[in-house]
C-alpha positions in Angstrom: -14.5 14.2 2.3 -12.9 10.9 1.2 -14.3 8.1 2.3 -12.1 5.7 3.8 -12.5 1.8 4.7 -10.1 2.1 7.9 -12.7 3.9 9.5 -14.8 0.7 9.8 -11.9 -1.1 11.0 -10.9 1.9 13.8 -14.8 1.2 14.6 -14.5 -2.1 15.6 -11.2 -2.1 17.0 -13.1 0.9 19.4 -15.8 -2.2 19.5 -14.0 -4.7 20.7 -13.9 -5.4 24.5 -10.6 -4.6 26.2 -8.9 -3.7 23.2 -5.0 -3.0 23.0 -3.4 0.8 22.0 -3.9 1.0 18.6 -0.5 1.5 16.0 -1.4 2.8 13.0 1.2 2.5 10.3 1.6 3.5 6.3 3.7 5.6 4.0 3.8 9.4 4.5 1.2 11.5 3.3 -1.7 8.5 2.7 -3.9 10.0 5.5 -3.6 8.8 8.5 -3.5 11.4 11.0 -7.0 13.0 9.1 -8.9 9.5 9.0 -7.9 9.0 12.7 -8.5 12.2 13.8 -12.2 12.1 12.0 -12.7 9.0 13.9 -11.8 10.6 17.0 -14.2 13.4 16.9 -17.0 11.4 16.2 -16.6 8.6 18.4 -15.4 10.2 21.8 -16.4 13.2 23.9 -12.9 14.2 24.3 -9.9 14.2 21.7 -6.1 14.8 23.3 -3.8 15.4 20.1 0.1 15.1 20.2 2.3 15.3 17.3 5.7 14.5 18.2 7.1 15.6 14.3 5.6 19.3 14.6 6.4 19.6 18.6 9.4 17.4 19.7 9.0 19.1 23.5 6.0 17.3 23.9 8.3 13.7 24.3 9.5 15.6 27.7 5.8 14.4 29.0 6.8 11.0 28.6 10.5 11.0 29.9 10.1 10.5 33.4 7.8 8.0 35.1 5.2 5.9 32.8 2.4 5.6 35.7 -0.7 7.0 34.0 -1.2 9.0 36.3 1.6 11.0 36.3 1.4 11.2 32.3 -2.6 12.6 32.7 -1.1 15.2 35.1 1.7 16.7 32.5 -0.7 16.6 29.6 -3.5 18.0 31.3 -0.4 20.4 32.7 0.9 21.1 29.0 -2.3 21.7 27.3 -5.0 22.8 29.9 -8.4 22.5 28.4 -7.0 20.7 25.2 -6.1 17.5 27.7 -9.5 16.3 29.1 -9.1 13.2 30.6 -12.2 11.1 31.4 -12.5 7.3 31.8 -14.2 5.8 28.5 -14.5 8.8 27.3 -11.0 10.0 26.0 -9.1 9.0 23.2 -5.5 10.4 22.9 -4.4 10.4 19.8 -0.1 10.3 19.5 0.7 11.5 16.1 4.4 10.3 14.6 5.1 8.0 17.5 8.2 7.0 16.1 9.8 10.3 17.1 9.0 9.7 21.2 9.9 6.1 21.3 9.2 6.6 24.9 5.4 7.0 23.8 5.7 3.9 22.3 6.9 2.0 25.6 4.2 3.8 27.5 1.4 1.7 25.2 1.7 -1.4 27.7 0.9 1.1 30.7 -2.4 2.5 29.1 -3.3 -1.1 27.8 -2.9 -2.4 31.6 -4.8 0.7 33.2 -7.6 0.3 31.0 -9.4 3.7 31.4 -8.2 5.5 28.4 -8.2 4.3 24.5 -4.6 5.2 22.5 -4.1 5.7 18.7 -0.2 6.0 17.6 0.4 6.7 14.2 4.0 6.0 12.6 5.7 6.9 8.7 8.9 5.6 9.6 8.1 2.6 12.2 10.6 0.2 12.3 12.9 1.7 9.5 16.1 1.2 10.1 19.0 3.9 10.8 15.8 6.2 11.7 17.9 6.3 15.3 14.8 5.9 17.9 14.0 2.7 19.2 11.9 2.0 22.1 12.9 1.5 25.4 10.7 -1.9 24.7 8.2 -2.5 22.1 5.2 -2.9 23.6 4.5 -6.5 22.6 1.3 -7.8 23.4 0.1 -4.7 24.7 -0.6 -3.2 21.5 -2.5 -3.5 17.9 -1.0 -2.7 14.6 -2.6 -1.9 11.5 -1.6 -1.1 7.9 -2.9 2.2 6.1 -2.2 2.4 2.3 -3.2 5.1 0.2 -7.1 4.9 -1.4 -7.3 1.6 -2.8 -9.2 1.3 -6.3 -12.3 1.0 -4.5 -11.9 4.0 -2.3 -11.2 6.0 -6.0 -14.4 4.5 -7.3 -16.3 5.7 -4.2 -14.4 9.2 -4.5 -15.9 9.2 -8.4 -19.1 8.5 -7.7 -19.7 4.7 -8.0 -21.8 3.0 -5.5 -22.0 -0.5 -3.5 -25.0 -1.3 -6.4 -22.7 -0.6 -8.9 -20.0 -2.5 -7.6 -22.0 -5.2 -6.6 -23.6 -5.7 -9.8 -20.1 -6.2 -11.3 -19.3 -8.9 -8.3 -22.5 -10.2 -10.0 -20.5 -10.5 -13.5 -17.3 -11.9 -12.3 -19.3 -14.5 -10.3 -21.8 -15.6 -13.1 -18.8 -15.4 -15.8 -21.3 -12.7 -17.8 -20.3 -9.5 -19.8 -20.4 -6.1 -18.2 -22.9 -3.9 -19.6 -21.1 -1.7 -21.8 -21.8 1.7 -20.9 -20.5 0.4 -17.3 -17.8 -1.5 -18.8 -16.9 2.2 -20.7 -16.8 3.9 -17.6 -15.3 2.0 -15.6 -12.1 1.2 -17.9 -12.2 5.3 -18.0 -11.8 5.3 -14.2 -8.8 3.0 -14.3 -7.0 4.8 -16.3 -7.9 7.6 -14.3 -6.9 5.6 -11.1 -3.7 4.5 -12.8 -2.0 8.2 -13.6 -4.0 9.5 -10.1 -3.0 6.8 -8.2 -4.2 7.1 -4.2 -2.5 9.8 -2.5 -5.6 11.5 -0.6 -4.4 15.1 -1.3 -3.9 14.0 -5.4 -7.3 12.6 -5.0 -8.7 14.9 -3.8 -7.3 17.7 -6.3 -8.2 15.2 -9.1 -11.7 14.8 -8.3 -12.4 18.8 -7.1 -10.1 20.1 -10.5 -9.8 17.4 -13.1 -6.7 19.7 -13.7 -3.5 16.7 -14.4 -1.1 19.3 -14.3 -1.8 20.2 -10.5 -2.2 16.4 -9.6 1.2 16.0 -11.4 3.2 18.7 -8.9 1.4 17.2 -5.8 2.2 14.1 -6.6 6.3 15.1 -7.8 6.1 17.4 -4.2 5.7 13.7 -2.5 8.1 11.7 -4.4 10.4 14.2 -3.6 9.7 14.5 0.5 10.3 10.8 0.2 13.5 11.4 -1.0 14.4 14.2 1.3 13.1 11.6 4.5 16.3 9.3 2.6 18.4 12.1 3.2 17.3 12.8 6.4 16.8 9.6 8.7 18.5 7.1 7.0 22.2 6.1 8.3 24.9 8.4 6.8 26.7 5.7 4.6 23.3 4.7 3.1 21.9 8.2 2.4 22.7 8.4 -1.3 22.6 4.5 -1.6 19.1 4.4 -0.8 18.0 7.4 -2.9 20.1 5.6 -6.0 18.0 2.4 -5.0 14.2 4.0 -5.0 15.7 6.4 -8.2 15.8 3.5 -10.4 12.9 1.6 -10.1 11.8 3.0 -13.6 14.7 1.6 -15.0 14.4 -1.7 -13.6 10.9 -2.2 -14.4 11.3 -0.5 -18.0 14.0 -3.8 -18.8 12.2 -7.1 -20.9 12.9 -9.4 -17.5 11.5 -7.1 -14.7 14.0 -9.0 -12.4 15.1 -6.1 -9.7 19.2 -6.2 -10.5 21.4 -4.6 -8.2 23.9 -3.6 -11.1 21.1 -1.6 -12.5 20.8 0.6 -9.6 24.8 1.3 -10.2 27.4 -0.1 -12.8 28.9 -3.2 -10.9 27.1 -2.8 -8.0 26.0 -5.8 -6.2 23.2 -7.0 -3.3 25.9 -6.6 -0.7 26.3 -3.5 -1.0 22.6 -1.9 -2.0 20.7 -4.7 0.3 19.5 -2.8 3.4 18.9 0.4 1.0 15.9 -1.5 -0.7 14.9 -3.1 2.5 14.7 0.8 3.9 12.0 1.7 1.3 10.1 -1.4 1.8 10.2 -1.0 5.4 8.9 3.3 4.7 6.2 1.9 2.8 6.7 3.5 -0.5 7.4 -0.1 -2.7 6.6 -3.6 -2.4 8.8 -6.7 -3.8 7.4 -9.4 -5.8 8.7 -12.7 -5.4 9.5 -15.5 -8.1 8.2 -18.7 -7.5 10.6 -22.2 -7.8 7.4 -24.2 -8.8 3.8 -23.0 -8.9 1.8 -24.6 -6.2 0.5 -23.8 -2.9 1.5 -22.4 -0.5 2.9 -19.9 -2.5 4.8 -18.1 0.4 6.9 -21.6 1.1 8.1 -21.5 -2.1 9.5 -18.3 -3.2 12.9 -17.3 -3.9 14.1 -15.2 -1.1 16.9 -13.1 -3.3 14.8 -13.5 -7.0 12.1 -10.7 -7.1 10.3 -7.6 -9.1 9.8 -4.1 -7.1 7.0 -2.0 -7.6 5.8 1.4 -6.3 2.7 0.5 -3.7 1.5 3.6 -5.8 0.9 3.2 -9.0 0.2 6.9 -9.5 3.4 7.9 -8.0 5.4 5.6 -10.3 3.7 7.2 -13.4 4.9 10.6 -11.5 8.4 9.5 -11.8 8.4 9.1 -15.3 8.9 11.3 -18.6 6.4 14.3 -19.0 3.8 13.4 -21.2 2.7 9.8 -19.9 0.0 10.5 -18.3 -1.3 11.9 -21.3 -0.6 8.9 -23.2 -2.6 6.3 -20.8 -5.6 8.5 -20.5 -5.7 8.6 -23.9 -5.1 5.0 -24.2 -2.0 4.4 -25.7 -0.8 1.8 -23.5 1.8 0.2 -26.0 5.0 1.8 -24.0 7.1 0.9 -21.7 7.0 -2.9 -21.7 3.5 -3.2 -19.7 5.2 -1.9 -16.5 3.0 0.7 -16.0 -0.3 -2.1 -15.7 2.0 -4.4 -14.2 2.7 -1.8 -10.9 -0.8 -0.9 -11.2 -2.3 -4.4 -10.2 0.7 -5.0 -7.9 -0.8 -1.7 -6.2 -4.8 -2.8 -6.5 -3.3 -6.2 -5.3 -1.2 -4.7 -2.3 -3.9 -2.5 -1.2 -6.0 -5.4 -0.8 -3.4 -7.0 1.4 -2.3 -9.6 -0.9 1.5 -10.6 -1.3 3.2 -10.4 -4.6 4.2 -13.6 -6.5 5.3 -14.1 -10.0 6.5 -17.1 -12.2 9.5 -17.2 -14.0 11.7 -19.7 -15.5 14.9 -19.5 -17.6 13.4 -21.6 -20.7 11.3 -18.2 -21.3 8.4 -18.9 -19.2 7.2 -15.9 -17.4 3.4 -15.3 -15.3 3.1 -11.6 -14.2 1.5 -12.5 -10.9 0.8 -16.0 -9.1 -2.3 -16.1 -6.7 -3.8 -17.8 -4.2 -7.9 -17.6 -5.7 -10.7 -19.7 -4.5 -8.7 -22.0 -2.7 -6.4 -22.7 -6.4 -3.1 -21.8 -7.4 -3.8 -19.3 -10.1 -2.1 -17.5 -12.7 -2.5 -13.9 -13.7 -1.1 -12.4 -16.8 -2.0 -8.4 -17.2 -2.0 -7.4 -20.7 -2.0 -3.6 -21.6 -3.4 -4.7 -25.0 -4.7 -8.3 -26.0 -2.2 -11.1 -25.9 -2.0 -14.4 -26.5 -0.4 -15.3 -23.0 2.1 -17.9 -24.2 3.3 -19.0 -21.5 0.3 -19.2 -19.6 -1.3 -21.7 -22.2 2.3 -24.2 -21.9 1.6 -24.3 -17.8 -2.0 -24.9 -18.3 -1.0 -27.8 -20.5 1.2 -30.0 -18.2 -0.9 -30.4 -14.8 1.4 -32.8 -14.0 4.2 -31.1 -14.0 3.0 -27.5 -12.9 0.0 -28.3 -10.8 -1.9 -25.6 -12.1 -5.5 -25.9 -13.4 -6.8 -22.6 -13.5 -5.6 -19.0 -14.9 -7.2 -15.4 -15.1 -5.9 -12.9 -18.2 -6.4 -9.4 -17.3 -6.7 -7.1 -20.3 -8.8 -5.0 -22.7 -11.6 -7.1 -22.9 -15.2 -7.9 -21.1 -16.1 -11.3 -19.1 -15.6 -14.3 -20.6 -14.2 -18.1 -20.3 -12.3 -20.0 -23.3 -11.8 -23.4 -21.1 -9.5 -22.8 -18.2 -9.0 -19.4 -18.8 -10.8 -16.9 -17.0 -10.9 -12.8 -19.3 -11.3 -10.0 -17.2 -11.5 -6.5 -17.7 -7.7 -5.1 -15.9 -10.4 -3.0 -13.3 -11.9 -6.2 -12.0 -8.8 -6.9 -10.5 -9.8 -5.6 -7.0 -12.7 -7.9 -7.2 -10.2 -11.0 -6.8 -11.2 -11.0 -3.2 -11.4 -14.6 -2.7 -8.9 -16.9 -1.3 
């Protein structure tokens, strides 16, 4: 079984006193119903399971009269001995709360009563054209959280590394000291591995029980494609094929020297009119994230991105590599990384970075100067460059240079290599990316 890190969080959310419903929200398919569900049976005496996707007649519980009560009685009604209802002991679990919006509006009801704890979890929360809104969102009355797919971490875990491990290369970023080698080997290994696998818990899962890419490959084309069929199916009709055009050429836009997400690239003469609320509908599904250029590098980096000037990437760096040509996975776990303009490590530490609930930020200016990614690190505006092979990182040595004009001291270069330092430049291996914790 896959161990997860939202399992600690579900356990204090269950710790903390009075606690709100709990939402639970992320992309199809990264695991939430099984990580709630696990939590659920080993953390209360009784478990009461709806899932509104597989059995819409179960939102008829919920169309009359909110009063707990009254909702107790139909459930223990609808399932007999599969609705136990005690107080502090019962946990009902509301699976694909976005298709009984009704559910949702219940939340405040349960929060107020107080004598039974809610989990909601959601794929299409708050997508737009998806057709079911709340009678009222439960505001106040209700905690959200973010699921992603496995993280880098969570793949390491899956492959056998331990908290020593990882802690002993914490201890090597920190003193600014080589990995080992033979752990340096193996755990470049693992990111390729990580980068082609990606964190889909079902590809995961097949990867680490089969080793067999050609199986993790289908699982992994079988998702891209139920994504696509959800654009078909919930999305307004006059943006169905829009937003399937939109989410289809992400390989094109990040394959292009400037990375820049261009709305005529999507379709001939297009423009952000037109294709605007298609890209916000796969952000707001959870499938990409946008990266945002920065007007001038300096904290806070949020106040001072471009609003309409950004990169997309696939929160999944394994499902991007899915989308392209047959044969690239082969190529990275081989280690022939020269393709494809360095979008394939770019999207990989946008993923590593997402997962770790950082926001996206780049640098780019029309004189040529470009930074792959712009964070906030130890309290420093910092740049990142990601470099598939070694590099010379140009444009990261000209900031570096004017202070004064850039306000930017500091820099990390994220490639083929071991720890080191050469002045105000930080080398790091590209899989001690998820160790860039610190803010």
């Amino acid at each position: 079984m896959l161990k997860r890190k939202i399992e600690q969080s579900l356990l204090e959310w269950k710790n903390t006193p009075n606690h709100n419903p709990l939402i639970i929200k992320g992309c199809r398919q990264c695991g939430k119903t099984f990580s709630v569900m696990n939590f659920a049976k080993m953390n209360y005496k009784n478990v009461v399971y709806l899932n509104f996707f597989e059995n819409p007649d179960y939102a008829s519980v919920f169309s009359g009269s909110l009063e707990i009560d009254n909702i107790v009685m139909m459930l223990s009604a609808l399932l007999g001995s599969a609705a136990i209802f005690e107080e502090g002991e019962t946990v009902l679990v509301l699976d694909e709360i976005q298709d009984c919006p009704e559910a949702r509006t219940a939340l405040k009801f349960f929060q107020i009563d107080g004598r039974y704890d809610v989990i909601g979890t959601g794929s299409l929360l708050g997508v737009k054209g998806y057709g079911k809104e709340p009678r009222s969102i439960p505001v106040g009355f209700e905690t959200v959280m973010d699921m992603y797919p496995l993280d880098f971490e969570e793949f390491l875990w899956a492959n056998g590394i331990s908290a020593p491990i990882i802690e002993m290369l914490n201890k090597s970023l920190d003193a600014e000291k080589p990995v080992p080698e033979a752990l340096h080997n193996r755990m470049k290994q693992l990111l390729l591995q990580y980068a082609v696998v990606g964190g889909m818990p079902d590809v995961v899962q097949t990867f680490v029980v089969t080793k067999q890419m050609d199986e993790v490959l289908r699982i992994q084309r079988d998702i891209v494609r139920s994504y696509e069929d959800d654009m078909v199916k919930y999305a307004e009709k006059k943006n169905k094929s829009r937003i399937k055009e939109c989410f289809q050429s992400i390989p094109k836009q990040l394959s292009k020297e400037n990375k820049k997400f261009q709305y005529s690239v999507v379709k001939k003469g297009s423009t952000a009119s037109k294709y605007i609320g298609s890209l916000q509908w796969i952000e707001d599904a959870g499938i990409i994230s946008r990266c945002y250029n920065l007007s001038i590098t300096e904290l806070p980096l949020d106040g001072n991105a471009e609003e309409d000037v950004f990169k997309v990437y696939m929160r999944d760096c394994g499902l991007f590599v899915s989308m392209l040509e047959d044969g690239t996975q082969y190529d990275i776990l081989q280690g022939n990384l020269y393709g494809y303009k360095g979008a394939i490590f770019e999207n990989l530490i946008a993923d590593i970075f997402v997962k770790m609930g950082r926001k996206l930020y780049y640098f780019h200016k029309d004189s040529g100067l470009e930074v792959d990614f712009v964070i906030r690190y130890r309290g420093e505006c910092t740049l990142i460059e990601v470099k598939a092979v070694t590099g010379n990182a140009k444009s990261m040595k000209t900031i570096l240079r004017h202070p004064e004009k850039y306000h930017v001291r500091s820099a990390i270069k994220l490639g083929d290599y071991n720890v080191g330092r050469s002045d105000q430049i930080l080398t790091l291996p590209l899989y001690m990316a998820f160790l860039l914790r610190a803010v």
